[in-house]
N, C-alpha and C positions, 0 to 999 in steps of 0.2 A: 473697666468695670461695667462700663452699659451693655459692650458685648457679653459679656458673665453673665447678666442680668436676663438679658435677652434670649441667650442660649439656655436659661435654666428654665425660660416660659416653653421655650418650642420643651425640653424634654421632660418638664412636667405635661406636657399636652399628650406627649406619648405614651410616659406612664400612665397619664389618666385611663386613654385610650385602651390598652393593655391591662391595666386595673378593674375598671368595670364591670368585667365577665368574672373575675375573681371574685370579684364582688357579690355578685348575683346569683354566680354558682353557690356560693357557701352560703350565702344570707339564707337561700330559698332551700337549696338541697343539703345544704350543711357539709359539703366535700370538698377538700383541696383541690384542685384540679390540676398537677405538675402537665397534662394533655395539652394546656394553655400555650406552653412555649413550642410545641410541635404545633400547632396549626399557627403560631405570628409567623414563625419563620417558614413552613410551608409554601404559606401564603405569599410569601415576597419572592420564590422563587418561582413561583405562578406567573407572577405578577413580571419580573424578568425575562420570563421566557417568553409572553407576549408581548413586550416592549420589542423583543428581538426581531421578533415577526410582525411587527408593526412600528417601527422607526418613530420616535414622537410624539406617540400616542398616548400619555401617561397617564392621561384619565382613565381611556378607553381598555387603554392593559389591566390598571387599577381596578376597573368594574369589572371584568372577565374575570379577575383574580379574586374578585373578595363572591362570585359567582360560584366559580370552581369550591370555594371553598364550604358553601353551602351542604353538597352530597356528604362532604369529608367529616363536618361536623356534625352531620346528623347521625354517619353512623357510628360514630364515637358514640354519642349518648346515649343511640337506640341500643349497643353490643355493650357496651359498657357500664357508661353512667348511669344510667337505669338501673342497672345490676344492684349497684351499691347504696342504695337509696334506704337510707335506715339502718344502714351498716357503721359499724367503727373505722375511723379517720383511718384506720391503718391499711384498712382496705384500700382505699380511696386513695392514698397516696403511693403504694406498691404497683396496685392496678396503672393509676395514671405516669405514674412516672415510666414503666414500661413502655406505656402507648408513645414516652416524650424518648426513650430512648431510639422504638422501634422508627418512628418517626424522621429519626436525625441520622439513623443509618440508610432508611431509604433516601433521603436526599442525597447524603453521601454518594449512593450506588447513582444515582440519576444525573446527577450535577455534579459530581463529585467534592472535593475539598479547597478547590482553589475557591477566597474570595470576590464578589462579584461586585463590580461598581456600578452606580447610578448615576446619571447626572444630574444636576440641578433643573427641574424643569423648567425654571420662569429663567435664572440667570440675571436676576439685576436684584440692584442694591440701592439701598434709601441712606441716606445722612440721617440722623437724630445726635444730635450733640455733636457734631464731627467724626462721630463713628458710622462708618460704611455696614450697615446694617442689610442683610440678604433677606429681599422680599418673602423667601420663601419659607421662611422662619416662620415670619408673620402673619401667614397664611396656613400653618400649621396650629397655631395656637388658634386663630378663629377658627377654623374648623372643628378643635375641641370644645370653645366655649357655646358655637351654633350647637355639636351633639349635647352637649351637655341643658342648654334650656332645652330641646326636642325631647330629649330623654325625660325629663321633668315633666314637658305637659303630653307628654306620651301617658305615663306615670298617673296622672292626675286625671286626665282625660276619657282613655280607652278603657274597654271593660277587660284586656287582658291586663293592661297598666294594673287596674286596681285588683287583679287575681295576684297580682305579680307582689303588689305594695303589702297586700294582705297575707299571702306566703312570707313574706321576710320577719312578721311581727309571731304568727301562728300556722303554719304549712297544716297540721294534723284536723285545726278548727276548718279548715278552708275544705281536705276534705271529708269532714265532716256535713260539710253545705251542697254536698253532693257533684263538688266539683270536680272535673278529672284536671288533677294537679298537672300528673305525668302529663298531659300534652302540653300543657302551657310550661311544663320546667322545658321542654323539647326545644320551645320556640325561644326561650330567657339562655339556654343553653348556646343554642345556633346564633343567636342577638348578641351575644359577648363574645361569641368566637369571631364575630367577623369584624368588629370595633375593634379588636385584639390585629387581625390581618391588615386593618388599615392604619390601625399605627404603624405595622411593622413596615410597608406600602411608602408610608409617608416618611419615615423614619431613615431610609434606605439610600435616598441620597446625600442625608446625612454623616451616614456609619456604612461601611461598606457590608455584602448580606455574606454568611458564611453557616455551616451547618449549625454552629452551633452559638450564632447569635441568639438566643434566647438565654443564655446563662449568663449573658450581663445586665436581664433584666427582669428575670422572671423573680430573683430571689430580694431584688430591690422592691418590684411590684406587690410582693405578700408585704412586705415591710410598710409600704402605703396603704393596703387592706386594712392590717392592723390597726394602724395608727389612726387613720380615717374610722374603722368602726367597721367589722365587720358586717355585711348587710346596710350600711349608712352611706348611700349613695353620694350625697350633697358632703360627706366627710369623708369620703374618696379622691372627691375632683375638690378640695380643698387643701389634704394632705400629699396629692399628687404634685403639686404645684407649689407647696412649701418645702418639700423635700427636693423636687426638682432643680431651683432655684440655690436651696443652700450646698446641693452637689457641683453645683455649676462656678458659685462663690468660693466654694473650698477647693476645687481645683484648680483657680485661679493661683491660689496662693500655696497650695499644696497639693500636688494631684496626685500622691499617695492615698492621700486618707478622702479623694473623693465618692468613694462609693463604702468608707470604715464611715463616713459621716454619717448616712443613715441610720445607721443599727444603734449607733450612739442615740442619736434624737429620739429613735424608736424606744429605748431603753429608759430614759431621761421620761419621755412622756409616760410610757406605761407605767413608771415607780410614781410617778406625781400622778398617776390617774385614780392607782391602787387607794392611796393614802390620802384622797380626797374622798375617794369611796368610803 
């Protein structure tokens, strides 16, 4: 059980990670973003191919990778997302989900289909309770919980922070204040795309990378959106990390219904949210 428990922190940290951008895209721009899962898994194949070319460098490929990913994300927004700003969700989801298919063929064409393994980068293990516990786990959820206070007094702090906190409650009042929204969505855009690339980074020698590892987690990830609150940053990395956990528990004991778990709780919540309401 402790390892169940364990394992549900590290893949709540990923969701979180993954989650975030979802988050921010919609709170501020109000668009689904299906584009989300073509740059997590881009990014890991980034990220791969400079391990290759650099033997045990796993930070150092990590940063080159969530680098590259920079150009990739901007022009998504700038050809793209941009476009749809003000537009109906339908848009938003045809447009995106495109970019997630074109996305997952070009890897296909570049790397092709076979999956790619990662190794553990640390390789050692802790006891807690007599269970052999991998460092690297443990190092994956701190990582989330360090982004997540940054992210808050980012938030709290910076004056794009607070263009940012002030878009999620009212976008049209903000530019009303003479603000140019469009640049700071650009920077909220690229800022969730690359939290997204380092979970996938971090994630990878966990789960091995394949074109189309984003479909085990992109539609779990909206499920954590929800549930958290659209635009409800602090009830993102809360629901990220509750669902994480109970995915983790329920696979233990049943690993059919480990990922039917979600959409259940998600359901469960939203009727008891409605009728509170």
């Amino acid at each position: 059980m402790v390892e169940s428990v364990v394992y549900g922190f590290t893949l709540g940290a990923i969701l979180y990670l993954f989650s975030i951008g979802l988050s921010l895209t919609f709170g501020t721009m109000k668009i689904i973003n299906f584009a989300h899962g073509m740059a997590y898994t881009l990014g890991v194949y980034f990220f791969i191919t400079f391990l290759r070319v650099i033997p045990g460098a796993f930070s150092i490929s990590a940063l080159l990778a969530v680098l590259c990913m920079i150009p990739v994300a901007y022009i998504v927004e700038r050809l793209i997302i941009r476009r749809l700003y003000g537009e109906s969700l339908d848009y938003a989801i045809i447009a995106t989900y495109a970019v997630l298919l074109i996305g997952t063929d070009f890897i296909k064409f570049v790397w092709g289909n076979v999956p790619q393994q990662v190794s553990d980068p640390v390789g050692l293990s802790i006891s807690i309770f007599n269970f052999l516990i991998p460092v690297y786990r443990l190092i994956i959820v701190a990582v989330a919980a360090v982004l997540f206070v940054g992210i808050n007094i980012l938030l709290r702090t910076t004056i794009i922070g607070k263009i940012v906190v002030a878009a999620l409650e009212d976008a049209d009042g903000v530019r009303c204040l003479g603000v140019n929204v469009s640049k700071h969505f650009s920077i909220v855009f690229i800022f969730g795309t690359l939290l997204a690339v380092l979970g996938g980074i971090l994630y990878a020698p966990i789960s091995a990378a394949d074109p189309y590892m984003w479909l085990s987690i992109l539609l779990i990830a909206f499920a954590v959106v929800i549930l958290g609150g659209m635009g409800n940053l602090n009830g993102t990395f809360v629901s990220a990390f509750v669902l994480g956990i109970t995915m983790a528990i329920t696979g233990r004991f049943w690993s059919q219904a480990a990922d039917t778990i979600v959409f259940v709780v998600m359901a469960i919540v939203l009727i008891f949210r409605r009728r509170v309401a």
